[in-house]
C-alpha positions in Angstrom: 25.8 -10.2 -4.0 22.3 -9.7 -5.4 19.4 -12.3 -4.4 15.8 -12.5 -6.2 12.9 -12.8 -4.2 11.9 -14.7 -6.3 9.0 -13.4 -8.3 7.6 -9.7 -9.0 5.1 -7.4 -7.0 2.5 -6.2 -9.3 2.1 -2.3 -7.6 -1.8 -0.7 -7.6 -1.9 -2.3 -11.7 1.5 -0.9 -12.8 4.1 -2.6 -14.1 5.6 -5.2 -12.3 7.9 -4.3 -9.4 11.2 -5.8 -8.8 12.1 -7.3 -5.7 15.9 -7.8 -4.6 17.8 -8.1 -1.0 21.5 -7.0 -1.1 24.0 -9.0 0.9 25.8 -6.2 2.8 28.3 -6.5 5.4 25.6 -5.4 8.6 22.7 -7.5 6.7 20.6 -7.9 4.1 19.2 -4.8 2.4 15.8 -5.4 0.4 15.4 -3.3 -2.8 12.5 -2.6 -4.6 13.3 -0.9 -8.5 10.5 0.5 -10.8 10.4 2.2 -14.1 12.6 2.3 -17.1 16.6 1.0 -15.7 17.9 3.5 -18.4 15.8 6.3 -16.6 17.2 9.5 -14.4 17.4 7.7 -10.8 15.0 8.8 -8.4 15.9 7.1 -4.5 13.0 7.3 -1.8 14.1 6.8 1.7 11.2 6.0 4.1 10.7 7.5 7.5 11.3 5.6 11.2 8.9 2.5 11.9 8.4 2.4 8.2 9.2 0.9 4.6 9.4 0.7 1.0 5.1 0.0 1.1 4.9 3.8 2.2 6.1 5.1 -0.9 3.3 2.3 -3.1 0.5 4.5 -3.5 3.2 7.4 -5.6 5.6 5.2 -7.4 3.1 4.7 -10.4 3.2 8.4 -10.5 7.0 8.6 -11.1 7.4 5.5 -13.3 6.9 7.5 -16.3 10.4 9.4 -16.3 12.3 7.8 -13.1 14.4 4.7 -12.6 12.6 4.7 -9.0 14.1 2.9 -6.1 13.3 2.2 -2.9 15.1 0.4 0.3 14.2 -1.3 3.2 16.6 0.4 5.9 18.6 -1.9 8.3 16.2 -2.9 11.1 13.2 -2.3 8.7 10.4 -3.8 6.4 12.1 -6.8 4.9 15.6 -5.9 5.5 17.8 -7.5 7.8 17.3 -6.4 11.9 20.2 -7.6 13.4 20.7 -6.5 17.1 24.4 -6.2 17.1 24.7 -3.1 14.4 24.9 0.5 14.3 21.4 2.4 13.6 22.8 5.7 13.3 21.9 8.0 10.5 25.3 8.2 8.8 25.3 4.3 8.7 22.1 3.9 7.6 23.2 6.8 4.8 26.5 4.5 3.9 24.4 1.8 3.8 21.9 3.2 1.1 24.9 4.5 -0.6 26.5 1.0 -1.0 22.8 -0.2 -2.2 23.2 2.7 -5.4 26.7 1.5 -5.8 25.8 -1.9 -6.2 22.8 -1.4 -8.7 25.1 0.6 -10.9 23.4 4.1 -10.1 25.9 6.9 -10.3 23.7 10.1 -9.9 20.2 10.1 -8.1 18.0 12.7 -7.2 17.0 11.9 -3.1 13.7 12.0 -1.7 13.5 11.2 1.7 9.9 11.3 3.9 10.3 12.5 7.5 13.5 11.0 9.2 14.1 9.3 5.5 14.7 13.1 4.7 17.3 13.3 7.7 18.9 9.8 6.0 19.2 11.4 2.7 21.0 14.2 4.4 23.5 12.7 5.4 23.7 11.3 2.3 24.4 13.9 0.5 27.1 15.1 3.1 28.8 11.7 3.0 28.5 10.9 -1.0 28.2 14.5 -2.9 29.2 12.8 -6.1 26.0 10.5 -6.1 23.5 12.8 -4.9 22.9 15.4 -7.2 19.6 17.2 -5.1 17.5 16.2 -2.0 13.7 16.6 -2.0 12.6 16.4 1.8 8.8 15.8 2.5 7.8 16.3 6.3 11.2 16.5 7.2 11.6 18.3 10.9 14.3 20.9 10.4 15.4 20.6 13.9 14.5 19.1 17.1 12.6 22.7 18.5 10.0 21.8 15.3 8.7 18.6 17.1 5.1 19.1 18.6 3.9 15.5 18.7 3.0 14.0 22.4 4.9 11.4 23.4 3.9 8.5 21.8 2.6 5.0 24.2 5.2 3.0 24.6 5.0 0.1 23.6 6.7 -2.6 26.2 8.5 -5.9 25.5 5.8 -7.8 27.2 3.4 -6.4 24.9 5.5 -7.2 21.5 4.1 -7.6 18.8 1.8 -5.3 19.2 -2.1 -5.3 18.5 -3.3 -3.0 15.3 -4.6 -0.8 17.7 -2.0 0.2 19.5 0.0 0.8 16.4 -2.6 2.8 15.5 -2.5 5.0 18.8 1.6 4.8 17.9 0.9 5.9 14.6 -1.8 8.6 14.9 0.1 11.7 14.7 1.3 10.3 11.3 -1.9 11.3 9.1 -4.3 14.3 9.3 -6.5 14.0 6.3 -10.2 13.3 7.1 -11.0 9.7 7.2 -7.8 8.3 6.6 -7.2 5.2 7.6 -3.7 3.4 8.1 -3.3 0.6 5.3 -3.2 -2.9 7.5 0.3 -3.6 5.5 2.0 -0.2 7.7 0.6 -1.6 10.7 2.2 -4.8 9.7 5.3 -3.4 8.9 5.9 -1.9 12.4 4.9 -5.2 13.7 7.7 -7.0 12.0 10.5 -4.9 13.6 12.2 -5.7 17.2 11.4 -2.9 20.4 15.3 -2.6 19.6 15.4 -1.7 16.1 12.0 0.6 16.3 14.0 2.1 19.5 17.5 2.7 17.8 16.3 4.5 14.9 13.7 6.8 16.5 16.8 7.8 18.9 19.2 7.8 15.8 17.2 10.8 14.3 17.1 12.5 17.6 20.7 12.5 17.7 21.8 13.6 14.3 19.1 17.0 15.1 20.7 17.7 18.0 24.1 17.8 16.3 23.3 20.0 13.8 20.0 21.1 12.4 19.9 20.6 8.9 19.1 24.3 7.0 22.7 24.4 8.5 24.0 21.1 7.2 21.8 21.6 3.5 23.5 25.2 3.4 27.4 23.8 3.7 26.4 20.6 1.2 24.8 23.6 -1.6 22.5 21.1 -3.5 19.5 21.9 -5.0 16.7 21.5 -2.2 12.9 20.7 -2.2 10.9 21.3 0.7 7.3 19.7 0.6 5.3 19.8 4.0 2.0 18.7 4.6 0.2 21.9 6.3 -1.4 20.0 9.3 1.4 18.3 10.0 0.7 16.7 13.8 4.3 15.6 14.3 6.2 18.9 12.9 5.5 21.9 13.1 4.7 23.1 9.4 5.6 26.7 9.9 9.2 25.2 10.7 9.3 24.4 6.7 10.4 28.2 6.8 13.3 27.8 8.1 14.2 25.8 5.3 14.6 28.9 3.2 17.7 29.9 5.1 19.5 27.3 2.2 20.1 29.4 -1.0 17.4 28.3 -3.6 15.8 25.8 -1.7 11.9 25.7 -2.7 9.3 25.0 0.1 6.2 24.2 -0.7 3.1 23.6 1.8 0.2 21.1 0.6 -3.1 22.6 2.7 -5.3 19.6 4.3 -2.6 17.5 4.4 -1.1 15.9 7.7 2.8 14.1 8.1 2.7 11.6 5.5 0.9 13.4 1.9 2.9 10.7 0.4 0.1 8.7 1.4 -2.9 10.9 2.0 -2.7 12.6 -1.1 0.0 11.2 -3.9 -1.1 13.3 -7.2 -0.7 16.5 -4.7 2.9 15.5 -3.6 4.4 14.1 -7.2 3.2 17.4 -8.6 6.1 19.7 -7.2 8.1 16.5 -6.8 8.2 15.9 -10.6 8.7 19.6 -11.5 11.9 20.0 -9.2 13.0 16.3 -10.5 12.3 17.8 -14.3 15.2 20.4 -13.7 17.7 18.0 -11.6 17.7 14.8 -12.7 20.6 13.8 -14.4 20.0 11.5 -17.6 21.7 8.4 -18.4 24.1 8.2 -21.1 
């Protein structure tokens, strides 16, 4: 079943975005959709103690040749956090699969930022009929990549948390000069349990340490794009090497630009996005 939210978002002075929360079996899924419905589909999976808002300031970038659509995952932005469900990468992967089923998508191009990249992974390994390439953006190749300090936890007696603390949570996240987090990704974090922000941090850990995923990208053989901020504070950038190991993948490093360029710089990350989606999107009939 498919519920409005009841009215539109208006996205940075671009068309009108529409809102929708799927009724799935482990809980509500919200969906944002922008662009043309009878455009190439274009999926953007957002990263741990994230949402659909991370991906705001590029969608108006993509509008003009993507259907582009965005999810909540379980435990995250508006979607449903129950306590009793699996958070594990190849659920959350059904679970976005079920969402394209249900909007009527058949073929999408996959960009996932960070552990979203791991998401869209597994994916492509569960549903190679849907996913037709993978663009990964700051995605951590393997566990042996990761160079960020051990983030402060954060304890149940301090929940929610003030916007400075998710600020000290968050500040590996960005390296550009004078970047500051929008209020709305602080809120985001906020809105989550210790449970749910817990589970899917360990979630990604888990699926690394199974099998990093040049291996697992090599095996699936789908076009790849690798985009990687250069001063990356969470993983290591050189690490986007290893990337290459997968036949034709493309790796591309954006100079000046920390973990999320998604946010720090959009025109700089839609640029290779849009010519890799150019060559791989499939058109609908």
């Amino acid at each position: 079943m498919t519920v409005s939210d009841g009215g539109p978002h208006v996205n940075g002075g671009a068309e009108a975005t529409q809102n929708s929360t799927l009724s799935l079996d482990d809980g509500d899924i919200h969906v944002c959709q922008d662009g043309p419905r009878d455009a190439p589909a274009l999926l953007l999976i957002h990263g741990s103690a994230s949402s659909t808002r991370s991906w705001d300031p590029l969608v108006p970038l993509l509008t003009g040749s993507h259907r582009v659509i965005r999810i909540d995952l379980l435990g995250h932005g508006r979607s449903a956090k129950p306590a009793d469900r699996s958070y594990a990468l190849p659920d959350q992967a059904r679970r976005a699969g079920v969402a394209l089923d249900r909007l009527g998508v058949e073929h999408a191009v996959v960009v996932g930022h960070s552990s979203g990249g791991v998401v869209a992974t597994a994916l492509a390994e569960q549903r190679p009929d849907l996913v037709t390439a993978l663009a990964l953006i700051n995605t951590g190749p393997s566990l042996d990549a990761f160079i960020a300090p051990q983030s402060a936890a954060i304890g149940l007696s301090q929940w929610p948390p003030t916007d400075e603390q998710l600020r000290q949570f968050a500040s590996t996240a960005f390296s550009r000069a004078g970047y500051r987090i929008p209020p709305e990704l602080l809120d985001e974090v906020r809105c989550m349990t210790p449970h749910t922000l817990t589970a899917t941090m360990q979630a990604t850990h888990d699926y690394l340490e199974q099998q990093a995923l040049p291996d697992r990208l090599t095996a699936l053989g789908k076009p790849l794009l690798v985009v990687f901020g250069e001063d990356d504070r969470r993983w290591r950038s050189s690490s986007a090497a290893d990337y290459r190991a997968v036949p034709g993948a493309k790796v591309e490093l954006l100079p000046g630009l920390g973990h999320s360029p998604i946010l720090e710089d959009p025109p700089r990350t839609a640029t290779p996005l849009l010519a890799f989606t150019t060559i791989h999107a499939v058109r609908v009939d």
